[in-house]
C-alpha positions in Angstrom: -154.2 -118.1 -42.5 -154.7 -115.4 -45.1 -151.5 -115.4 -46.4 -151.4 -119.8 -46.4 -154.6 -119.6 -48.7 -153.5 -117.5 -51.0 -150.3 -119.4 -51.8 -152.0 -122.3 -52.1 -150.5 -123.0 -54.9 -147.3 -122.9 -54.2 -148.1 -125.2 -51.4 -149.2 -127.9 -53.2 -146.3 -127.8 -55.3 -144.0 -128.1 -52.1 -146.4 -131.1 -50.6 -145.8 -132.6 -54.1 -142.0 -131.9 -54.3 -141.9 -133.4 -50.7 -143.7 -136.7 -51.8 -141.0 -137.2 -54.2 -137.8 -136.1 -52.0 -138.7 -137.3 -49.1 -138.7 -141.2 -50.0 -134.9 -141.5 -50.3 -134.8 -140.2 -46.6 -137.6 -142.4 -45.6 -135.8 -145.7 -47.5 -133.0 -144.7 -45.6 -134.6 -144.6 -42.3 -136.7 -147.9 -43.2 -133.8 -149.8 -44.3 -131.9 -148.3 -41.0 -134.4 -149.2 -38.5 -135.1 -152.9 -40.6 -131.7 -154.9 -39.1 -132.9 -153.7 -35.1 -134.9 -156.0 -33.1 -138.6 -154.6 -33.1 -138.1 -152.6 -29.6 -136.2 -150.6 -30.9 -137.3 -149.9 -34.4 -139.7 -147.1 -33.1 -136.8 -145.0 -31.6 -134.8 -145.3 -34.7 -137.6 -144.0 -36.8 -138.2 -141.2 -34.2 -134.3 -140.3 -33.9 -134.7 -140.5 -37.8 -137.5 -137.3 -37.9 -135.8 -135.2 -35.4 -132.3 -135.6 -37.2 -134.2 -134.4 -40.1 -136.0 -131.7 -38.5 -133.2 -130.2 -37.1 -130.8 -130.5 -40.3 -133.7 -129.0 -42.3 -134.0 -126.3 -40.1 -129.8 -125.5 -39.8 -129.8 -126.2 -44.1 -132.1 -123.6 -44.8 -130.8 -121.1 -42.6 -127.1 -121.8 -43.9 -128.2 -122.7 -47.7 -126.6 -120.2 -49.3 -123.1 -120.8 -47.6 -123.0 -124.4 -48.6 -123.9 -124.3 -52.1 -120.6 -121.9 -52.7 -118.7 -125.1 -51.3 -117.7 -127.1 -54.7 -117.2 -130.1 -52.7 -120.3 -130.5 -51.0 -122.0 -132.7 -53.8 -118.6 -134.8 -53.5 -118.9 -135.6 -49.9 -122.6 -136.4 -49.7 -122.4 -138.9 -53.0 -119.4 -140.8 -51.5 -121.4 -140.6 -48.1 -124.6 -142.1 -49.5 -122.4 -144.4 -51.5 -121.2 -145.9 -48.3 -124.2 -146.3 -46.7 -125.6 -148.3 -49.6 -122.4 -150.6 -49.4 -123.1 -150.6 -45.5 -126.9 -151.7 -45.8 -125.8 -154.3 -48.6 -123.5 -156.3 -46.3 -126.0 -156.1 -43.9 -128.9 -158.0 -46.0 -126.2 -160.3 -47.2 -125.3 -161.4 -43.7 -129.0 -161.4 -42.8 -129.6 -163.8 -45.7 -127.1 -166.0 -44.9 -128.0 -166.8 -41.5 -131.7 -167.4 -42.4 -130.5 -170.1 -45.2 -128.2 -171.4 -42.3 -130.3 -171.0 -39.4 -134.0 -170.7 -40.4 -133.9 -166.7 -39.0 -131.9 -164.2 -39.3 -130.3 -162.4 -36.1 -131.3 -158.5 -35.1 -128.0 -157.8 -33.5 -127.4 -154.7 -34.8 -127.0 -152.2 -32.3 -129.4 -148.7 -32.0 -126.2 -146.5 -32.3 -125.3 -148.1 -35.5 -128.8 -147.2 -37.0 -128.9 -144.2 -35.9 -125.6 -143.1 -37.6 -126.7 -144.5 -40.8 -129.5 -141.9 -40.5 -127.3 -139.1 -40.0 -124.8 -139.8 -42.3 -127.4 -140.3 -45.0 -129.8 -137.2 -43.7 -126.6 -135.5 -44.3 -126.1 -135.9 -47.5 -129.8 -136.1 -48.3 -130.8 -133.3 -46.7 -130.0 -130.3 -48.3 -131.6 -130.9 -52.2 -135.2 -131.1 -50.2 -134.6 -127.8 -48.6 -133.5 -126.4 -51.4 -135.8 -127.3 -53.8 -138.8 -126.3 -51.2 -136.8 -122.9 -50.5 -136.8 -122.6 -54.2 -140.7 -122.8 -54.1 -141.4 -120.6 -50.8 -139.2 -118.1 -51.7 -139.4 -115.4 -49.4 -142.4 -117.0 -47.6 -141.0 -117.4 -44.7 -144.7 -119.3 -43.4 -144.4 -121.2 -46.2 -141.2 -122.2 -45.9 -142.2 -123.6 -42.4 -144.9 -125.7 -43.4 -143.2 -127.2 -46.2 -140.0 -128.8 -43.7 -143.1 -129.5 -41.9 -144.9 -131.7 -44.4 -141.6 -133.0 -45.2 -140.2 -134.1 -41.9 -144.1 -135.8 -41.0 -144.3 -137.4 -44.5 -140.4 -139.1 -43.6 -141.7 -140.4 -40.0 -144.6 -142.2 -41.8 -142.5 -143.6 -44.8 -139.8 -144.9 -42.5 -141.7 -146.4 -39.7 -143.8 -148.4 -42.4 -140.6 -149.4 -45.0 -138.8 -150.2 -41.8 -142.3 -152.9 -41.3 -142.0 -153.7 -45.2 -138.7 -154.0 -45.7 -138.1 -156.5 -42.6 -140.8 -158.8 -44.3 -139.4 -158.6 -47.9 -136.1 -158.4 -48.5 -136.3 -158.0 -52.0 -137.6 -154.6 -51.8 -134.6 -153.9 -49.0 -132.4 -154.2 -52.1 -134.4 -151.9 -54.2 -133.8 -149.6 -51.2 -130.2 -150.0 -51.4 -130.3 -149.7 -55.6 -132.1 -146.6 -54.9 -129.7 -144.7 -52.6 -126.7 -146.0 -54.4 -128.1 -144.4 -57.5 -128.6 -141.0 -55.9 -125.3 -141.3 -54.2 -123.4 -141.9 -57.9 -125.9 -139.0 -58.9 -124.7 -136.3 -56.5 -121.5 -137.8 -56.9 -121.6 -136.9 -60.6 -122.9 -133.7 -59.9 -120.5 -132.7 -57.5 -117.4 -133.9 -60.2 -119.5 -131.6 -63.2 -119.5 -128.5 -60.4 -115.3 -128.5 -59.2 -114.4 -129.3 -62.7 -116.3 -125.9 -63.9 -115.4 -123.9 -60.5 -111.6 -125.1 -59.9 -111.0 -125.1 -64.6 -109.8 -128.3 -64.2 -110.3 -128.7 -67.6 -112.4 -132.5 -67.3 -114.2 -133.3 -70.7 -117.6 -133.1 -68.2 -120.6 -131.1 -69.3 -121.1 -127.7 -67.6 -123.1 -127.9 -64.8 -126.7 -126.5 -65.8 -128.1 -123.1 -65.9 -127.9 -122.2 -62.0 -127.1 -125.6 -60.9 -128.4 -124.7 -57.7 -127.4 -128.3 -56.7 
């Protein structure tokens, strides 16, 4: 308890880095669980947290490995990338069948949701540990209650987007603008990184200071 208090400080700066990191992963989750009939929105949003919990958990034990990988950025952008083309065809298809038909159908399956989550936790995943891990430092309590906050704060986000987004689809599409952007972003990233690590010799801008990721 001791030891919480007097890193207080530190731990307000991880609740706020989680506020800001943890909406993509919740607009993913919202957007996810949106297209399933309402039975089964609630175990989407659920298979949602404990996908994060656990790649959370396996990211900041293996952190270090991955970030010597040059490719990784690569992978999660185009990853992210198609998801946001997957949820895009899915609000067009909805939209057409409620001009058609007055409602639009939930017959997309559970399985299909929950792979968007993964895929997109994925990719998602390991800049929240990170930048948390970055905070805590050695702290290992820290640490814990930070992936904590994080993977709470995610649960509540998604199951009330996935409410939200249902409702107006407007904002679904901001959803979808929002993790295409951050897709293209690592994707970006991950182009600046290889170029410096494999001298490709790109005209891209070195990748900054420690470009931790």
């Amino acid at each position: 308890m001791e030891s919480i208090t007097s890193s207080l400080p530190q731990l307000l700066e991880i609740m706020w880095l989680n506020i800001i990191l943890s909406g993509d992963n919740a607009v993913v989750i919202g957007l996810a669980a949106a297209g399933l009939p309402e039975s089964q929105r609630n175990k989407a949003v659920l298979f949602g947290i404990a996908a994060a919990a656990v790649l959370r958990i396996v990211f900041s034990l293996i952190a270090q490995q991955l970030l010597a990988l040059w490719w990784i950025d690569i992978v999660g952008g185009l990853a992210l990338l198609y998801i946001a083309f997957n949820f895009l065809m899915e609000l067009r298809r909805a939209q057409h069948e409620e001009n058609a038909e007055g409602h639009a159908h939930h017959d997309k399956t559970l399985m299909a949701a929950l792979w968007q989550i993964i895929v997109a936790d994925v990719s998602m995943s390991l800049d929240n540990v990170l930048a948390v891990a970055a905070v805590a430092r050695s702290n290992v309590t820290l640490l814990i209650v930070g992936l904590a906050i994080s993977i709470v704060m995610m649960g509540l986000l998604g199951g009330l987007l996935a409410r939200v987004l249902d409702r107006y689809k407007w904002i679904a599409y901001l959803g979808v603008a929002l993790i295409a952007y951050i897709g293209v972003e690592l994707l970006w990233e991950g182009l600046v990184i290889s170029n410096a690590t494999l001298n490709l010799g790109l005209p891209l801008p070195a990748p900054h200071a420690a470009a931790p990721h």
